[in-house]
Every structure is written in structure tokens, then in C-alpha cells.
LOVOVEX-256109 format. One record per residue (C-alpha): residue number from 1; residue in one letter; x, y, z. Coordinates in nm, 2 decimals, m for minus. Example, Ala and Ser with C-alpha at 12.3 -4.5 7.8 and 13.67 -1.06 7.14 Angstrom:
> resi | resn | px | py | pz
> 1 | a | 1.23 | m0.45 | 0.78
> 2 | s | 1.37 | m0.11 | 0.71
END
This chain:
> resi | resn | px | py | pz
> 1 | x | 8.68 | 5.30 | 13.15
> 2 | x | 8.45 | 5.62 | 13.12
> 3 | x | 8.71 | 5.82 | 13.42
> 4 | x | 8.99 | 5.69 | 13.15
> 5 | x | 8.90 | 5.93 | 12.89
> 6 | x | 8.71 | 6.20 | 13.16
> 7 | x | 9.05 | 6.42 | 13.15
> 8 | x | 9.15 | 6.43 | 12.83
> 9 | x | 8.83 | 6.48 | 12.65
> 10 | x | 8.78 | 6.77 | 12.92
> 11 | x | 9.12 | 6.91 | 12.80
> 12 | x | 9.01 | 6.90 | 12.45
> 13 | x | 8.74 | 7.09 | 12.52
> 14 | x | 8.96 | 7.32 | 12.68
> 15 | x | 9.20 | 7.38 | 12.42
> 16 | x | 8.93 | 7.39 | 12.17
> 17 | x | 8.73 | 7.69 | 12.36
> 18 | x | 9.06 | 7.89 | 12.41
> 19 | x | 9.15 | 7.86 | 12.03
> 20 | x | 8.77 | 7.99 | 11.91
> 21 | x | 8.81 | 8.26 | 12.17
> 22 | x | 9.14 | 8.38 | 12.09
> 23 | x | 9.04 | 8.36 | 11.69
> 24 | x | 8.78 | 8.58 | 11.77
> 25 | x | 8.97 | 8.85 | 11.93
> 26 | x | 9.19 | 8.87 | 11.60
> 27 | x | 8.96 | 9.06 | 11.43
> 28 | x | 9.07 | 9.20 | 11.12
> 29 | x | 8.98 | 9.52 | 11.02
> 30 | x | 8.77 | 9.66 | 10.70
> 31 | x | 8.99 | 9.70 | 10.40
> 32 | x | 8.69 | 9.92 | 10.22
> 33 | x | 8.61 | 10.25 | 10.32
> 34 | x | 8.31 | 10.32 | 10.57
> 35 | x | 8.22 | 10.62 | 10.34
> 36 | x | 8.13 | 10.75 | 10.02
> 37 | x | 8.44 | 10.95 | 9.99
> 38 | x | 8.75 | 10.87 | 10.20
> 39 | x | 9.08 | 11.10 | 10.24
> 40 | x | 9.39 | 10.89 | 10.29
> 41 | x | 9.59 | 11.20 | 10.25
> 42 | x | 9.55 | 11.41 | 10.41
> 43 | x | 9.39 | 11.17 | 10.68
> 44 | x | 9.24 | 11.50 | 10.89
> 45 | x | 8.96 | 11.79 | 10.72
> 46 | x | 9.17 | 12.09 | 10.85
> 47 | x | 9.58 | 12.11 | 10.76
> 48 | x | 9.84 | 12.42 | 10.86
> 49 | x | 10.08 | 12.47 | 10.58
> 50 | x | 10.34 | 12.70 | 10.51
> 51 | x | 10.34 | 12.91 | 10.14
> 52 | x | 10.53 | 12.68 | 9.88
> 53 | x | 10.47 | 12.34 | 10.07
> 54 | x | 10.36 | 12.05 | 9.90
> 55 | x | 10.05 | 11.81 | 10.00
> 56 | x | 10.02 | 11.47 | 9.88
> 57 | x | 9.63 | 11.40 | 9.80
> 58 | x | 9.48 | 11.04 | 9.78
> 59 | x | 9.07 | 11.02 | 9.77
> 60 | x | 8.90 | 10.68 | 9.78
> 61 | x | 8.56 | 10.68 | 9.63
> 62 | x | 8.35 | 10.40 | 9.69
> 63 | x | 7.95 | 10.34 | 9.62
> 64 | x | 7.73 | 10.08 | 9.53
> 65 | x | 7.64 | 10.23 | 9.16
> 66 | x | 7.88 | 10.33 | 8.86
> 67 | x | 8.07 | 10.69 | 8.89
> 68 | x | 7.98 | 10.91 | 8.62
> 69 | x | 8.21 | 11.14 | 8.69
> 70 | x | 8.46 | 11.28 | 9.03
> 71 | x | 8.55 | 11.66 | 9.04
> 72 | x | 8.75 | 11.82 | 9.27
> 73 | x | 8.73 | 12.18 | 9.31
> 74 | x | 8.92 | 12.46 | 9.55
> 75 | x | 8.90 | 12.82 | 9.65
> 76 | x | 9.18 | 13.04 | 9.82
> 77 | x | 9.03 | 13.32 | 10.04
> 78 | x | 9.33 | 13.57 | 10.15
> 79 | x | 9.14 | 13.77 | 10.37
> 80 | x | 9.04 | 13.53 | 10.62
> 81 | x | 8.69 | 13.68 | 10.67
> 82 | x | 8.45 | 13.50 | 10.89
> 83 | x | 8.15 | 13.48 | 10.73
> 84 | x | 8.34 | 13.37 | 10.36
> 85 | x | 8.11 | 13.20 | 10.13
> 86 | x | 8.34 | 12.98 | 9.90
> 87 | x | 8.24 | 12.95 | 9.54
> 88 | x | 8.53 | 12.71 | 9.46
> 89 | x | 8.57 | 12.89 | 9.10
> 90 | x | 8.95 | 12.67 | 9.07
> 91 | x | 8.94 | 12.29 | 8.97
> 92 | x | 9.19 | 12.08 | 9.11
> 93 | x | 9.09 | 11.79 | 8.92
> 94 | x | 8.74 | 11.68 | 8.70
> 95 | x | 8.77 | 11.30 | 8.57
> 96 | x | 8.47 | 11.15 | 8.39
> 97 | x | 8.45 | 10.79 | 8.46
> 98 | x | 8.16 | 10.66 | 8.23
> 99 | x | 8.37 | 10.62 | 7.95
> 100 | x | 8.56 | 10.32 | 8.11
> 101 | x | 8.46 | 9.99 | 8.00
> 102 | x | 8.39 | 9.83 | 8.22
> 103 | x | 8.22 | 10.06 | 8.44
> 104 | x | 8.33 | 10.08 | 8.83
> 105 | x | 8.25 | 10.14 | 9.15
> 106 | x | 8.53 | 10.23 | 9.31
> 107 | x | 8.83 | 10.45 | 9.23
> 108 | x | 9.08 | 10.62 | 9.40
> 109 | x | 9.21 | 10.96 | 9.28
> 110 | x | 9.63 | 11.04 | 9.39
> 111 | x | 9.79 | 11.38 | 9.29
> 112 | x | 10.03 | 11.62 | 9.48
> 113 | x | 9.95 | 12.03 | 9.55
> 114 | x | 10.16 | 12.28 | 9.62
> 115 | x | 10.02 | 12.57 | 9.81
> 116 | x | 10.10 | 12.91 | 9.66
> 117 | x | 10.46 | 13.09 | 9.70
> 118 | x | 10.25 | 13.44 | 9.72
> 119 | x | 9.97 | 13.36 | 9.98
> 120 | x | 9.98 | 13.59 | 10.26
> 121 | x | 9.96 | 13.43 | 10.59
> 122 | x | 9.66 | 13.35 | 10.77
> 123 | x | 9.46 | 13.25 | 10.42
> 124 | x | 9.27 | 12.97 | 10.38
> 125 | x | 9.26 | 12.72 | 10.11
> 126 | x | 8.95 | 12.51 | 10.10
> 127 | x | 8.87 | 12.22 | 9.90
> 128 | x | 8.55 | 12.04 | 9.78
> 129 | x | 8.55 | 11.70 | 9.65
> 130 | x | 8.22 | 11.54 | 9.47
> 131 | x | 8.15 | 11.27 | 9.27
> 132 | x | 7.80 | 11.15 | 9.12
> 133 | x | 7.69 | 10.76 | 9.04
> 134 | x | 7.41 | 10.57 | 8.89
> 135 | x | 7.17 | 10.65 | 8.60
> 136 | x | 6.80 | 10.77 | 8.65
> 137 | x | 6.64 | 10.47 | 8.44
> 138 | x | 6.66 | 10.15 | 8.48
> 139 | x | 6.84 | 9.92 | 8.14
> 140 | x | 6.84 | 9.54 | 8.12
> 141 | x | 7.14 | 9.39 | 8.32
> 142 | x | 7.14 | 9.70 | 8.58
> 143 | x | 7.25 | 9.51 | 8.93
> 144 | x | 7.16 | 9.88 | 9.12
> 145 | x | 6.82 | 10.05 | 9.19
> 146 | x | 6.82 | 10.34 | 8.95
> 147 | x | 6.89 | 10.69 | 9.07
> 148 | x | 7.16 | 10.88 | 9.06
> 149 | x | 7.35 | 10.96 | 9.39
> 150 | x | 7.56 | 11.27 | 9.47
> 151 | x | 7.86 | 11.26 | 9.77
> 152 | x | 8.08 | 11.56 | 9.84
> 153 | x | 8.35 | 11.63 | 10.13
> 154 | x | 8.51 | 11.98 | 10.20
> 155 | x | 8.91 | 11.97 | 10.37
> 156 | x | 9.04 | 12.34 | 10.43
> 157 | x | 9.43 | 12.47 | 10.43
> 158 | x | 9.52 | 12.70 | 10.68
> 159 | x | 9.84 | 12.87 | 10.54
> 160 | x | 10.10 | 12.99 | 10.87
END
């Protein structure tokens, strides 16, 4: 009786063992970003562009307190000097977020640049994008540790 159900019990176990193996290989992969500030597009830190072309920007921002605000700033140096400090004195885009009720953690920022007709070639375009989170005291209700946090990423243009 027991060598009756020896084989299939045996190929149960089998199949069983395959199918949990073969799940766990189909792993899938994070939908949220692995940093505080994310570029989808452009999805590399250093572009080459031609004068008039047009770049597609999308920015994820993602931490564990409310953005106060998200500010995107740029600076275009034309003589391609090596030891150029940027300022970024031009803002691409400033969005305060601590008007929105409710507040978030998350946001993603989409917008399109054009690169200037009358850049000579060889400049450099460079972008800086911050954003700052959280409040210094703590209120009743407040699911974070207080503190405020401060994230920023730099991406460059070289223009051809």
C-alpha cells in the first residue's frame, strides 16, 4: 500500500519544488525610485546636443517627509573653461509644494527644453535640481522624525 502512493507523492513534491523555484526567479523589479531624486529623462548626467534641439525632462522625487518645495536651476557657460564655477543664476523651474492639501511625498516634475539657437559650440549647459522636505518641529499627527532634508542632482549639456 505505502509503494502505491511512493511515486506520486514523490512527483508532487517535484512539481511543487520546480514551481517555488521558478516563482522565485520571476522577480519583479522596484516600481519606486532607489533615490531621492531620479532622472527619467534624460536617463544619463551628461547629454551632447546640437543648438536649437529640444530635451524632454522628467524628475521623480521621492522621500520619506513632505516636499516643501522643488527648484530647478541652470547655467550656460560659453567659454568652456575648466576650472568654471557655476552659479546657476537661470531657473528652469521653482514649484512650492506645501500649499497642497494633502501634503505628499512624492512628485514627479515633466517639461521640455530647448537648448539656445545662439550657443557657440563646445558650451556647456549645466543643470541643478534640489528639493527640500520635512519641518524642524515636531506637530501632533507628524508620521516622520522632524528635520528638514535637502537632496540635489547636477546633469550637464554639452552643446556640438
Amino acid at each position: 500500500m505505502t509503494k502505491r502512493y511512493f511515486a506520486p507523492s514523490i512527483i508532487v513534491l517535484f512539481a511543487t519544488t520546480l514551481t517555488l523555484w521558478l516563482g522565485s526567479c520571476n522577480k519583479d523589479s522596484p516600481t519606486e525610485p532607489l533615490e531621492p531624486i531620479s532622472l527619467i529623462s534624460p536617463d544619463t548626467s551628461i547629454l551632447r546636443l546640437f543648438a536649437g534641439d529640444s530635451l524632454p525632462i522628467e524628475i521623480k522625487f521621492t522621500t520619506d517627509r513632505p516636499i516643501n518645495w522643488i527648484k530647478g536651476m541652470m547655467d550656460i557657460d560659453t567659454l568652456g573653461n575648466p576650472g568654471y564655477s557655476a552659479t546657476y543664476p537661470d531657473i528652469l523651474f521653482d514649484l512650492e509644494l506645501d500649499t497642497l492639501n494633502p501634503r505628499v511625498n512624492r512628485y514627479t516634475y515633466s517639461g521640455l527644453f530647448n537648448v539656445p539657437y545662439d550657443l557657440p559650440p563646445f558650451s556647456t549647459i549645466r543643470f541643478e535640481v534640489r528639493f527640500n522636505a520635512g519641518k524642524s518641529t515636531f506637530t501632533v499627527g507628524q508620521n516622520y522624525p522632524p528635520g528638514i532634508i535637502e537632496e540635489n542632482k547636477q546633469f550637464r549639456i554639452d552643446v556640438r
